[in-house]
Each structure stands twice: as structure tokens, then as C-alpha cells.
DOPASE-385598 format. One record per residue (C-alpha): y, x, z; residue number from 1; chain; residue in one letter. Coordinates in Angstrom, 2 decimals, padded with zeros to 5 digits. Example, Ala and Ser with C-alpha at 12.3 -4.5 7.8 and 13.67 -1.06 7.14 Angstrom:
BEGIN
+---------+---------+---------+-----+--------+---------+
!       v !       u !       w ! num ! cadena ! residuo !
+---------+---------+---------+-----+--------+---------+
! -004.50 !  012.30 !  007.80 !   1 !      A !       A !
! -001.06 !  013.67 !  007.14 !   2 !      A !       S !
+---------+---------+---------+-----+--------+---------+
// end
This chain:
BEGIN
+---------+---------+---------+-----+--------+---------+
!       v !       u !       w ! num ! cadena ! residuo !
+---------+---------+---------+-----+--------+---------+
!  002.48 !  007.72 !  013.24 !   1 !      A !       X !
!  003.86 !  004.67 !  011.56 !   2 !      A !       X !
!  002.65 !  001.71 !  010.04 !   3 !      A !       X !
!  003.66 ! -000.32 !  007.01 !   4 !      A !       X !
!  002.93 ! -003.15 !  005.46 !   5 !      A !       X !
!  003.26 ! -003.67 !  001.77 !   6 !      A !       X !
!  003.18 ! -006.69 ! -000.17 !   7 !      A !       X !
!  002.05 ! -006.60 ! -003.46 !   8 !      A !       X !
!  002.97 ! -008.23 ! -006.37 !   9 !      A !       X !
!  000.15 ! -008.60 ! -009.14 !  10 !      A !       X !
!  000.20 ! -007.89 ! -012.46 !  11 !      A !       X !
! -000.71 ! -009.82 ! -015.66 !  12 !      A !       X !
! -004.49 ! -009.19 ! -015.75 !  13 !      A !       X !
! -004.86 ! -008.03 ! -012.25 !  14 !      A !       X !
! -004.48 ! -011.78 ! -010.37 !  15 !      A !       X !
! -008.02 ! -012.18 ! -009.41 !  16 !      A !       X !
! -008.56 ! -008.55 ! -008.35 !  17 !      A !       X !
! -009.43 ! -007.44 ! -004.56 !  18 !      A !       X !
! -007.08 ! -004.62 ! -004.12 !  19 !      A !       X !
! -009.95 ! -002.04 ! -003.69 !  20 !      A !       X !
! -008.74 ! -000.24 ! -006.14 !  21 !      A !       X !
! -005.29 ! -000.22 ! -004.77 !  22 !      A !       X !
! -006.77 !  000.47 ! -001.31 !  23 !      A !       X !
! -008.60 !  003.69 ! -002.61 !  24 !      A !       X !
! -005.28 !  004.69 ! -004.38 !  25 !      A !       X !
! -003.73 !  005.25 ! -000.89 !  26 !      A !       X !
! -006.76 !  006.58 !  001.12 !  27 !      A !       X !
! -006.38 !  008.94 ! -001.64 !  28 !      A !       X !
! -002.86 !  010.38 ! -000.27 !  29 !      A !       X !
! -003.05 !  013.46 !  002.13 !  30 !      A !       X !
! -000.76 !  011.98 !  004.56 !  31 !      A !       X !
! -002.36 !  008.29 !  005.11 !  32 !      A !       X !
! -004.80 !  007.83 !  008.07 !  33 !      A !       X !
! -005.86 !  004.01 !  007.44 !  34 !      A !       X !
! -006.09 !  001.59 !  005.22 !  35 !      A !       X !
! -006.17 ! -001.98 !  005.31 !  36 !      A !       X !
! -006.66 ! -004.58 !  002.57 !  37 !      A !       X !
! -005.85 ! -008.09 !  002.52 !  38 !      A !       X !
! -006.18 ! -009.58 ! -000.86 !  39 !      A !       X !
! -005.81 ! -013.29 ! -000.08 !  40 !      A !       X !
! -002.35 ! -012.21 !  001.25 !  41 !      A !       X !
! -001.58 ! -009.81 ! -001.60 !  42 !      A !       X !
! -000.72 ! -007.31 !  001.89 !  43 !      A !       X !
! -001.91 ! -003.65 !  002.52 !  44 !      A !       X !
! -001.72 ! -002.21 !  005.84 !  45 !      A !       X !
! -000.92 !  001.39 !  005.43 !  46 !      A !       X !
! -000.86 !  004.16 !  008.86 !  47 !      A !       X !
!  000.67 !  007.12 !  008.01 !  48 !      A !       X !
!  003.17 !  009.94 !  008.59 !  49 !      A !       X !
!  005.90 !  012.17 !  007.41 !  50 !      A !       X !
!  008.33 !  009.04 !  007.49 !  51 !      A !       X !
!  009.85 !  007.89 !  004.99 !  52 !      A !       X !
!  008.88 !  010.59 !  002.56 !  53 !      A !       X !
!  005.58 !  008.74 !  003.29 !  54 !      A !       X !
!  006.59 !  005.65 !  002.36 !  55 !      A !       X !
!  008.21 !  006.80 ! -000.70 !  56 !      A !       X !
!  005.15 !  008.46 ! -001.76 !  57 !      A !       X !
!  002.85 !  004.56 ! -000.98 !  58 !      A !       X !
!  005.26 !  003.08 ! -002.72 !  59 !      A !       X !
!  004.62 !  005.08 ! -005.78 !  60 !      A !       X !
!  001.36 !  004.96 ! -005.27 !  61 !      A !       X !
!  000.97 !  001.17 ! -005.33 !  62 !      A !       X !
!  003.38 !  001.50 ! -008.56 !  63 !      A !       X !
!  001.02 !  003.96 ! -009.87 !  64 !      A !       X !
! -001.94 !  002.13 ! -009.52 !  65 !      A !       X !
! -000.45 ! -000.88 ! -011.54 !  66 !      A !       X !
!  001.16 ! -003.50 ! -008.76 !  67 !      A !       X !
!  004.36 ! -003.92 ! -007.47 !  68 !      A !       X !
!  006.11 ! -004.11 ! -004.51 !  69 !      A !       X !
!  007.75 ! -007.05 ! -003.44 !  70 !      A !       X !
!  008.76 ! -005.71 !  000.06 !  71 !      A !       X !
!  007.36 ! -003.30 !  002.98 !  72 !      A !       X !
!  007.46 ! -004.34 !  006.49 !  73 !      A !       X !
!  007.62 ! -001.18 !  008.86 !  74 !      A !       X !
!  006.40 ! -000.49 !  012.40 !  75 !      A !       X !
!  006.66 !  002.97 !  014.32 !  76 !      A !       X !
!  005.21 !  003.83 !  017.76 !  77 !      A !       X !
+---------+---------+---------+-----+--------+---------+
// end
């Protein structure tokens, strides 16, 4: 299981938003086991597996859901 942290860059038009949505975009993905959202820190704290075919696929879903990434900070036990 790993853990990463992804910092998001907003949008035009999505500043004052609470990441929920962004949140239930990664629940969403088969291989994610937690979510957490902070949205005064712009950071979502994603568990997971299946390395970094994992990530690749949170990354897109962040992109997917309309944010970007600015970077990903990742931990593995």
C-alpha cells in the first residue's frame, strides 16, 4: 500500500471550491482505499496500490476532474 499526496492547482472558476468533488473522483478508482481532503491546503491524501500505475491513473484523475497537479509527494510502507 502506498500513500501520496497531491497538490492541486485550481482552476479559473474552481478557487473557492472544497475539493469534494475531486475527492469523490478518486474514491471512484478501483484501486484507491482512502481518501483525504484538505482544501485550505489545496492537498489530497490518496492510499492506494498497483504503484505507480496507480499514481498515473490519480493523476489523471485529478486532471480529469478539472485541477492540476502541481506536485505529488509519495510514501510506501
Amino acid at each position: 500500500m502506498e500513500d501520496v499526496h497531491v497538490y492541486v492547482d485550481r482552476p479559473a472558476g474552481k478557487e473557492d471550491t472544497d475539493l469534494e468533488d475531486l475527492g469523490e473522483a478518486l474514491r471512484g478508482l478501483d484501486h484507491v482505499s482512502d481518501v483525504h481532503v484538505d482544501a485550505s491546503g489545496s492537498v489530497v491524501a490518496v492510499s492506494y496500490e498497483r504503484g505507480k500505475a496507480g499514481r498515473v491513473a490519480i493523476e489523471r484523475a485529478v486532471e480529469e476532474a478539472g485541477y492540476g497537479v502541481s506536485r505529488l509527494s509519495v510514501r510506501s510502507d
